[in-house]
PDB file of N, CA, C, O and CB in Angstrom:
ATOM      1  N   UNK A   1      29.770   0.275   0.503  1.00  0.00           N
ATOM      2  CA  UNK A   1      28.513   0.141  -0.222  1.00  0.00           C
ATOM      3  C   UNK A   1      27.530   1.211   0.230  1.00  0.00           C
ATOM      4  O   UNK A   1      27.523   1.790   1.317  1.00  0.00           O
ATOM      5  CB  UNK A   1      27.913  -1.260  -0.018  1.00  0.00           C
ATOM      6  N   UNK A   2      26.693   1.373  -0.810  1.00  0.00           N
ATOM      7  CA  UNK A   2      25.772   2.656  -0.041  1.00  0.00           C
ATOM      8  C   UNK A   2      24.576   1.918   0.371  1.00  0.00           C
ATOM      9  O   UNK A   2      24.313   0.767   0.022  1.00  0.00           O
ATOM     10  CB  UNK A   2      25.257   4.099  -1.119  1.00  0.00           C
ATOM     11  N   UNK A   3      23.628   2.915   1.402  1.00  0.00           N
ATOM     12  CA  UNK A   3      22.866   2.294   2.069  1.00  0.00           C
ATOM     13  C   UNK A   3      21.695   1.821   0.923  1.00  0.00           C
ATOM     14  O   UNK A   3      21.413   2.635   0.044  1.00  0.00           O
ATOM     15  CB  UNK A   3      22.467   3.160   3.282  1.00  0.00           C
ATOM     16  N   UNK A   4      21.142   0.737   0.941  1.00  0.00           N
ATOM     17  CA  UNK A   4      19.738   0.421  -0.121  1.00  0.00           C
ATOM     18  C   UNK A   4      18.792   1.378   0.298  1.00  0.00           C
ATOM     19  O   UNK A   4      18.554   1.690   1.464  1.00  0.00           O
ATOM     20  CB  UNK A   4      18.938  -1.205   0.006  1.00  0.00           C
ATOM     21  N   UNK A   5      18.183   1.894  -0.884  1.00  0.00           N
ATOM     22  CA  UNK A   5      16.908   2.765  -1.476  1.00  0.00           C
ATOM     23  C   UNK A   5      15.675   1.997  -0.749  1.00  0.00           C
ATOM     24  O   UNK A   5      15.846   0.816  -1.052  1.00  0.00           O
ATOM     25  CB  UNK A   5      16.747   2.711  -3.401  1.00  0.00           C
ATOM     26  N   UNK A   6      14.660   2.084  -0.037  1.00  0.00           N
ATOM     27  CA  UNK A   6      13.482   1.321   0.279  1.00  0.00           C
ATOM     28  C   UNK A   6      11.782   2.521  -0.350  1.00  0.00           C
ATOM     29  O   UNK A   6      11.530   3.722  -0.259  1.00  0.00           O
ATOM     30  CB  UNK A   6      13.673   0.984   2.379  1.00  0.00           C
ATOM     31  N   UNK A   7      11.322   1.776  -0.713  1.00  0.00           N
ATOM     32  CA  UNK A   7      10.067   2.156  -1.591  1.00  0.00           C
ATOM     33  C   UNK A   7       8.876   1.223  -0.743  1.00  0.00           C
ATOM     34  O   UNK A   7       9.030   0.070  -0.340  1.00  0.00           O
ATOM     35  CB  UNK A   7      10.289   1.647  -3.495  1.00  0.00           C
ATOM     36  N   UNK A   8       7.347   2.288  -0.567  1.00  0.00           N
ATOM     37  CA  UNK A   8       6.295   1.330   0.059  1.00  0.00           C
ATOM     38  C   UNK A   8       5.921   0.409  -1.052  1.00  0.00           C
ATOM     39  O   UNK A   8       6.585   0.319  -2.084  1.00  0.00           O
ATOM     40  CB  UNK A   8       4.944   2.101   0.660  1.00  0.00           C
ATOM     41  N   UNK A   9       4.803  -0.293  -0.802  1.00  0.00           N
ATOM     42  CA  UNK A   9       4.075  -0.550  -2.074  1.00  0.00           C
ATOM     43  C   UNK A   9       3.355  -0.092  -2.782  1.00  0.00           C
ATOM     44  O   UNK A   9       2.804  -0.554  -3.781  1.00  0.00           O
ATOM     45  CB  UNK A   9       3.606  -1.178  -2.111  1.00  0.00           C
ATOM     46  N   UNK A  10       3.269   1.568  -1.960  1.00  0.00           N
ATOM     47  CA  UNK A  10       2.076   1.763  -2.232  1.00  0.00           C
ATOM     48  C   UNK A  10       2.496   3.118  -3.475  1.00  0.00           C
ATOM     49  O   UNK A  10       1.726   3.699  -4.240  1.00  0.00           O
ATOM     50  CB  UNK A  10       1.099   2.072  -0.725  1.00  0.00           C
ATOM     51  N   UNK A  11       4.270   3.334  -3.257  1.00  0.00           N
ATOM     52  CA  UNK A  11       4.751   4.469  -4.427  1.00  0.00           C
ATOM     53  C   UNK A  11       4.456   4.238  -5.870  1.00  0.00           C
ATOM     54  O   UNK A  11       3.952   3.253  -6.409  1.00  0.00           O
ATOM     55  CB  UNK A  11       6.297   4.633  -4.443  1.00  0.00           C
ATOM     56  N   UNK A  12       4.731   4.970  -6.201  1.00  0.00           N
ATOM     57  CA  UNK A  12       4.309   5.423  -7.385  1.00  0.00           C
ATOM     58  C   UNK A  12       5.641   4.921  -8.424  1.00  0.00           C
ATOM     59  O   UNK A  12       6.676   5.110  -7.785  1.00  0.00           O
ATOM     60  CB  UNK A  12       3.970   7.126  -7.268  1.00  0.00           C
ATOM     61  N   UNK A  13       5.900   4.441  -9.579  1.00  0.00           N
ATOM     62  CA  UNK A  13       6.497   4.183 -10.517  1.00  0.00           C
ATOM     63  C   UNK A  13       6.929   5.449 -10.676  1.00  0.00           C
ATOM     64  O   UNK A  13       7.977   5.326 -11.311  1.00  0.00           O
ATOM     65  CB  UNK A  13       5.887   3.533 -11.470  1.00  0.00           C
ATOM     66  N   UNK A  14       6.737   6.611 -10.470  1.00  0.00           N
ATOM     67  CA  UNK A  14       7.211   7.890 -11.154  1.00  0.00           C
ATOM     68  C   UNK A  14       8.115   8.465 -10.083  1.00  0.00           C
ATOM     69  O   UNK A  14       9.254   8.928 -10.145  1.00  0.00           O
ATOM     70  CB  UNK A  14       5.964   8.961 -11.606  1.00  0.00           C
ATOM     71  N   UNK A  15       7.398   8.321  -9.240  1.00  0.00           N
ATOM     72  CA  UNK A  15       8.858   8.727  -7.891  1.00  0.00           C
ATOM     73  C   UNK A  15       9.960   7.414  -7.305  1.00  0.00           C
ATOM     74  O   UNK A  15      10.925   7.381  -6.541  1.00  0.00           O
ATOM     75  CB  UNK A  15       7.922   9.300  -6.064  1.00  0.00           C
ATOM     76  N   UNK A  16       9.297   6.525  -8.035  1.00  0.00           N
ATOM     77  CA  UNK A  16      10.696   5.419  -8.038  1.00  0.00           C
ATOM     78  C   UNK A  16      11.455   5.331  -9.066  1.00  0.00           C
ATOM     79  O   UNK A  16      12.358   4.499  -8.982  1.00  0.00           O
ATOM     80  CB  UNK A  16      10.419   4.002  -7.902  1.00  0.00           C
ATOM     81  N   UNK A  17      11.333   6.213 -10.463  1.00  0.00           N
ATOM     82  CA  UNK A  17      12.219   6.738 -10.948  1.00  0.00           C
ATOM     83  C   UNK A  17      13.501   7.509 -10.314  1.00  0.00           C
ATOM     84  O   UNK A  17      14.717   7.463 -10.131  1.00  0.00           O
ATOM     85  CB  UNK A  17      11.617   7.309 -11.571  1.00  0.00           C
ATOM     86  N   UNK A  18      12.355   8.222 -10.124  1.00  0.00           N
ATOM     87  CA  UNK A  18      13.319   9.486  -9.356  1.00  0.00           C
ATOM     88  C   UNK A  18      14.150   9.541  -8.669  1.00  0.00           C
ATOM     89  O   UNK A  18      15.159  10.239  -8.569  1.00  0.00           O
ATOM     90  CB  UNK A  18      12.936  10.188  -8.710  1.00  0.00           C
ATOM     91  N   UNK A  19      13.672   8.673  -8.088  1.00  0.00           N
ATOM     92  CA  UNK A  19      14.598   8.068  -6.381  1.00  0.00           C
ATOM     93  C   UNK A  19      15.979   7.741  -7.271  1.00  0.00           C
ATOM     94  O   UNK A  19      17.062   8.315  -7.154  1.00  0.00           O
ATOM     95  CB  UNK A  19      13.739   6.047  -5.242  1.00  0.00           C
ATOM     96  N   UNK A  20      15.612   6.588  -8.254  1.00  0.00           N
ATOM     97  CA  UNK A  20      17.213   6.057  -8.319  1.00  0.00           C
ATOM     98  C   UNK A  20      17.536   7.160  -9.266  1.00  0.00           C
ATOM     99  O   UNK A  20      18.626   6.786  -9.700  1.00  0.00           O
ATOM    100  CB  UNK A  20      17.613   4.287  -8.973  1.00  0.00           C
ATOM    101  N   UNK A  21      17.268   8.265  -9.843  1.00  0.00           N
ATOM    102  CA  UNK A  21      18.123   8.657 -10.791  1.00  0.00           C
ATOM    103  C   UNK A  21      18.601   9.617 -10.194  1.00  0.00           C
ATOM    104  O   UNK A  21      19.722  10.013 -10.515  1.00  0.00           O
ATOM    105  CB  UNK A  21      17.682   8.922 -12.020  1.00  0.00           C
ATOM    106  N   UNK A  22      17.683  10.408  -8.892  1.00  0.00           N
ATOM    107  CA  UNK A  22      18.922  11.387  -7.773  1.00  0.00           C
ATOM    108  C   UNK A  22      19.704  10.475  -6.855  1.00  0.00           C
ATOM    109  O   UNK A  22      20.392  10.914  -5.933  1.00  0.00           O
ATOM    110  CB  UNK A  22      18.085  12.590  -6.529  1.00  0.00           C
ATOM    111  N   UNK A  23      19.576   9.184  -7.139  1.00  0.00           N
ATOM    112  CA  UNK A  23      20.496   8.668  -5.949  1.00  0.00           C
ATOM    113  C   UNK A  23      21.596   7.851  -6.853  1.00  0.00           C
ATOM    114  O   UNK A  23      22.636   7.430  -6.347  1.00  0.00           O
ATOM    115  CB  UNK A  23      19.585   7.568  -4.677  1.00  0.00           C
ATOM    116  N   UNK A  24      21.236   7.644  -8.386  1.00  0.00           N
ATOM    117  CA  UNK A  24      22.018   6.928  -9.040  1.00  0.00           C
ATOM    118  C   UNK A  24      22.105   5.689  -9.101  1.00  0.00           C
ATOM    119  O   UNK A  24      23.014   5.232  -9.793  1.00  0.00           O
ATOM    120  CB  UNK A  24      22.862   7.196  -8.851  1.00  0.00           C
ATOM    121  N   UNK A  25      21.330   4.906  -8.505  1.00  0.00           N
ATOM    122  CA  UNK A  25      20.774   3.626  -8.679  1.00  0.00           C
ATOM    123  C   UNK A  25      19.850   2.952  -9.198  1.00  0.00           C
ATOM    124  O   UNK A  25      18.683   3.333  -9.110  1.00  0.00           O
ATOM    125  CB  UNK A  25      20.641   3.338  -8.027  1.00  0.00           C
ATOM    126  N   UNK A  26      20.231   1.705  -9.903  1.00  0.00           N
ATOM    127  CA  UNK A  26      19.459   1.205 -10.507  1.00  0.00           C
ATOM    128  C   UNK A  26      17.844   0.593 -10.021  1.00  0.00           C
ATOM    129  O   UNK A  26      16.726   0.850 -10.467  1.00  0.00           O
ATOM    130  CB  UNK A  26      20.250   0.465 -10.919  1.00  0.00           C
ATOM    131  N   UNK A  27      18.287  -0.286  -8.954  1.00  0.00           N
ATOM    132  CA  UNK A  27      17.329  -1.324  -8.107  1.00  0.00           C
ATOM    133  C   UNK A  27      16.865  -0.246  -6.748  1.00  0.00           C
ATOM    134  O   UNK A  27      17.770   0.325  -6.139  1.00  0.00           O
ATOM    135  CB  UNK A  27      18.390  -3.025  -7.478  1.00  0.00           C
ATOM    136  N   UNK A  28      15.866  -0.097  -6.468  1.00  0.00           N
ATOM    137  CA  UNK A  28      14.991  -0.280  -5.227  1.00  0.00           C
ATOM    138  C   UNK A  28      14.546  -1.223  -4.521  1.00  0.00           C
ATOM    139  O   UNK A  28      14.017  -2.090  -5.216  1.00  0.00           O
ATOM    140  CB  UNK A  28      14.128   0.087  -5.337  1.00  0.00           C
ATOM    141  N   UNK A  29      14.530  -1.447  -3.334  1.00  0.00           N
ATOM    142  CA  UNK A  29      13.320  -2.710  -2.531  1.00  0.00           C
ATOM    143  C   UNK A  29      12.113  -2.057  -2.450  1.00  0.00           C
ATOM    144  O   UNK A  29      11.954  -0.843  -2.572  1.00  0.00           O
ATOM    145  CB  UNK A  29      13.649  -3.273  -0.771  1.00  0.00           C
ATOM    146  N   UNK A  30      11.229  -2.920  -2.235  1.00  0.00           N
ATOM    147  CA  UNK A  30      10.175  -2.786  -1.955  1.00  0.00           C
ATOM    148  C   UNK A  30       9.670  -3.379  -0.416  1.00  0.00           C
ATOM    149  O   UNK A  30       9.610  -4.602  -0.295  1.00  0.00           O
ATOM    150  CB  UNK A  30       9.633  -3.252  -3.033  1.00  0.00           C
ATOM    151  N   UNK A  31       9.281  -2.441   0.847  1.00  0.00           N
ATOM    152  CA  UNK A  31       9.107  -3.154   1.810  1.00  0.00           C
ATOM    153  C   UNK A  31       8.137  -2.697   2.623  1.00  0.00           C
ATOM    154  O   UNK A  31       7.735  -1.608   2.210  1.00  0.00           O
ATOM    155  CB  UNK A  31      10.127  -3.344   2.367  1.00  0.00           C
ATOM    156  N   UNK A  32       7.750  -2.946   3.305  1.00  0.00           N
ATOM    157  CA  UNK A  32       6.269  -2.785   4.060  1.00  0.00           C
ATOM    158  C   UNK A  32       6.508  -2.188   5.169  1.00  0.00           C
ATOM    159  O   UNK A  32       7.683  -2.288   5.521  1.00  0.00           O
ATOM    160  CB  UNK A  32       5.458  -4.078   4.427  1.00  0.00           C
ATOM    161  N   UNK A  33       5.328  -1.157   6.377  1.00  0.00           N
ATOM    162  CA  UNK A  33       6.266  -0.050   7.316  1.00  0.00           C
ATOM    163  C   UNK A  33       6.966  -1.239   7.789  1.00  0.00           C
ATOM    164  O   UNK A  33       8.160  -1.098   7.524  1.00  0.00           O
ATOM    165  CB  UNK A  33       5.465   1.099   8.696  1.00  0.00           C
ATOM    166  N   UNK A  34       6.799  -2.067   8.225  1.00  0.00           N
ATOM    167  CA  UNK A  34       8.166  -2.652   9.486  1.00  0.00           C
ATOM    168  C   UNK A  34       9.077  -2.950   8.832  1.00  0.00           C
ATOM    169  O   UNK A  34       9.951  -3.508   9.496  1.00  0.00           O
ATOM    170  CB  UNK A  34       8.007  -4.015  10.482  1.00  0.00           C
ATOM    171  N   UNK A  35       9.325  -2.826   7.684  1.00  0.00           N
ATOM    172  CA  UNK A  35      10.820  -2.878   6.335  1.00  0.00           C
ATOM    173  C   UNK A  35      10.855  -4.466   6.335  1.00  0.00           C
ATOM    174  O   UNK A  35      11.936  -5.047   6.239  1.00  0.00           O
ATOM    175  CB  UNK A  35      12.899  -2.023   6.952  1.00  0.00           C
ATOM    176  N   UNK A  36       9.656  -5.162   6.444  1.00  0.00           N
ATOM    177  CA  UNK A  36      10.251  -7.095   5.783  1.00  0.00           C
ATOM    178  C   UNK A  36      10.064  -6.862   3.821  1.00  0.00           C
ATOM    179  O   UNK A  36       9.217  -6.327   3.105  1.00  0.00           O
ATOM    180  CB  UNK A  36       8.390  -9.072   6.598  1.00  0.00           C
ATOM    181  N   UNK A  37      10.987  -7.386   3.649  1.00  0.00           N
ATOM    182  CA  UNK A  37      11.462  -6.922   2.268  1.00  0.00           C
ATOM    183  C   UNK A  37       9.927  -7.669   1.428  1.00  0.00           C
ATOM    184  O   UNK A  37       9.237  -8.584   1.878  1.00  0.00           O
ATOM    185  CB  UNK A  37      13.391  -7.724   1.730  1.00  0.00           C
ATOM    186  N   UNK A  38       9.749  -6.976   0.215  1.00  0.00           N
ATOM    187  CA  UNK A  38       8.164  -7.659  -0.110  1.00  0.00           C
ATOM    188  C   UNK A  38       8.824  -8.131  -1.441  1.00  0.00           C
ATOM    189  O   UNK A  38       8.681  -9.255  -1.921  1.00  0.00           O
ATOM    190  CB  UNK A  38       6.466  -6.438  -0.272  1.00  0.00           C
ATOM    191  N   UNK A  39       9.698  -6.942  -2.067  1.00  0.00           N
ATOM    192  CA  UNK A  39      10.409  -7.486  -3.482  1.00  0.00           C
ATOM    193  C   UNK A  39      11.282  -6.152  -3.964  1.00  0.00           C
ATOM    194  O   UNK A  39      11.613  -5.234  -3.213  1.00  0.00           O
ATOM    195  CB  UNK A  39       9.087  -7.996  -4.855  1.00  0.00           C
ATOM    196  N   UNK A  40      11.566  -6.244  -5.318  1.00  0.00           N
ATOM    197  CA  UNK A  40      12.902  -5.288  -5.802  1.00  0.00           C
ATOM    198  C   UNK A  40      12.030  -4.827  -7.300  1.00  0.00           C
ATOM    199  O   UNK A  40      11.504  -5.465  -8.212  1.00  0.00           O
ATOM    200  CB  UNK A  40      14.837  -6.406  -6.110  1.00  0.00           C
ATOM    201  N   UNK A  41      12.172  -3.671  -7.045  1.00  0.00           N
ATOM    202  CA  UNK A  41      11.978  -2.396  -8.680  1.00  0.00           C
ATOM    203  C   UNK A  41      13.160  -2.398  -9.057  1.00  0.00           C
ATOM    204  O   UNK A  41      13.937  -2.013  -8.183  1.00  0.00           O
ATOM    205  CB  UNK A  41      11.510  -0.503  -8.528  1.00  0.00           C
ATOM    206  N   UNK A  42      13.799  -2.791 -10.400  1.00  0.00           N
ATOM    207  CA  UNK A  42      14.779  -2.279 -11.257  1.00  0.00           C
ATOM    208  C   UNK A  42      14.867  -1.744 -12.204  1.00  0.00           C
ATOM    209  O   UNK A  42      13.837  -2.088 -12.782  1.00  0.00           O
ATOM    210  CB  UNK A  42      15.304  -2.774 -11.510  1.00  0.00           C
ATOM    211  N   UNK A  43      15.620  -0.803 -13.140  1.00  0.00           N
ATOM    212  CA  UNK A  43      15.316   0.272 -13.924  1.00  0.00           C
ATOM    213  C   UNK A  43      14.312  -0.663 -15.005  1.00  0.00           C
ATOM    214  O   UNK A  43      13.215  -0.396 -15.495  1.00  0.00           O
ATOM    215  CB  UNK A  43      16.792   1.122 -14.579  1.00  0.00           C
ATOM    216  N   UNK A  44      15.007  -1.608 -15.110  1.00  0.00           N
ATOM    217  CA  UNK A  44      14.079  -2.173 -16.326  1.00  0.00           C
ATOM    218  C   UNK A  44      12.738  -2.715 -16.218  1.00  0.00           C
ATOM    219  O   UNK A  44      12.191  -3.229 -17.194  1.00  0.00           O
ATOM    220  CB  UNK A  44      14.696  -3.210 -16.925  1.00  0.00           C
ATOM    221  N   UNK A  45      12.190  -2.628 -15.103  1.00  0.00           N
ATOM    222  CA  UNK A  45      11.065  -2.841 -14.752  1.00  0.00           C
ATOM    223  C   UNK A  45      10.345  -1.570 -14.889  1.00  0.00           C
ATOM    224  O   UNK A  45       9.150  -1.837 -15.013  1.00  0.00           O
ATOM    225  CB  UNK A  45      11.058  -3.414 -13.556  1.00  0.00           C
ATOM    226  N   UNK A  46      10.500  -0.605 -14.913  1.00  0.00           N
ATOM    227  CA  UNK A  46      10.019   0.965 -14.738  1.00  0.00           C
ATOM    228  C   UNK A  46      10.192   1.239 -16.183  1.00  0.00           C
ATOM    229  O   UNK A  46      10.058   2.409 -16.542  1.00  0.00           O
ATOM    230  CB  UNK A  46      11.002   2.096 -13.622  1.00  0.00           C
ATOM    231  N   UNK A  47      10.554   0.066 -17.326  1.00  0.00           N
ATOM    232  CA  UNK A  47      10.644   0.544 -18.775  1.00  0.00           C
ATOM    233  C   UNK A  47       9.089  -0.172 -18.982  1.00  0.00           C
ATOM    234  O   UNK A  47       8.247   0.538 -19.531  1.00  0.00           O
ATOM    235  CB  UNK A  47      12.198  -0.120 -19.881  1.00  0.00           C
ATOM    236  N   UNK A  48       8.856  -0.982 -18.734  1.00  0.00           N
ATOM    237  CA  UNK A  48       7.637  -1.999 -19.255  1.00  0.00           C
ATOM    238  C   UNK A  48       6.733  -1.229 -19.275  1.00  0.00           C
ATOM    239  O   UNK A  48       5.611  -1.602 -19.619  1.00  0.00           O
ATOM    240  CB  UNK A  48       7.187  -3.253 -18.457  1.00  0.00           C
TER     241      UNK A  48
END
């Protein structure tokens, strides 16, 4: 499995595109600096 994508809260919808489409993934987490998971971006959330 590849390692999960992590995103602050504080990124941007436009570079959490990005992220998964150079890394090829759909879903991101979302987690805070000490990485406790806060929640998950998925492509279809970045359509809304």
């Amino acid at each position: 499995t590849k390692e999960p994508k992590i995103v602050l809260p504080t990124t941007k919808i436009t570079e959490i595109q990005q992220i998964m489409q150079q890394n090829k993934v759909h879903t991101v987490l979302v987690c805070d600096a000490e990485r406790h998971l806060l929640g998950v971006v998925d492509h279809y959330s970045c359509m809304l």
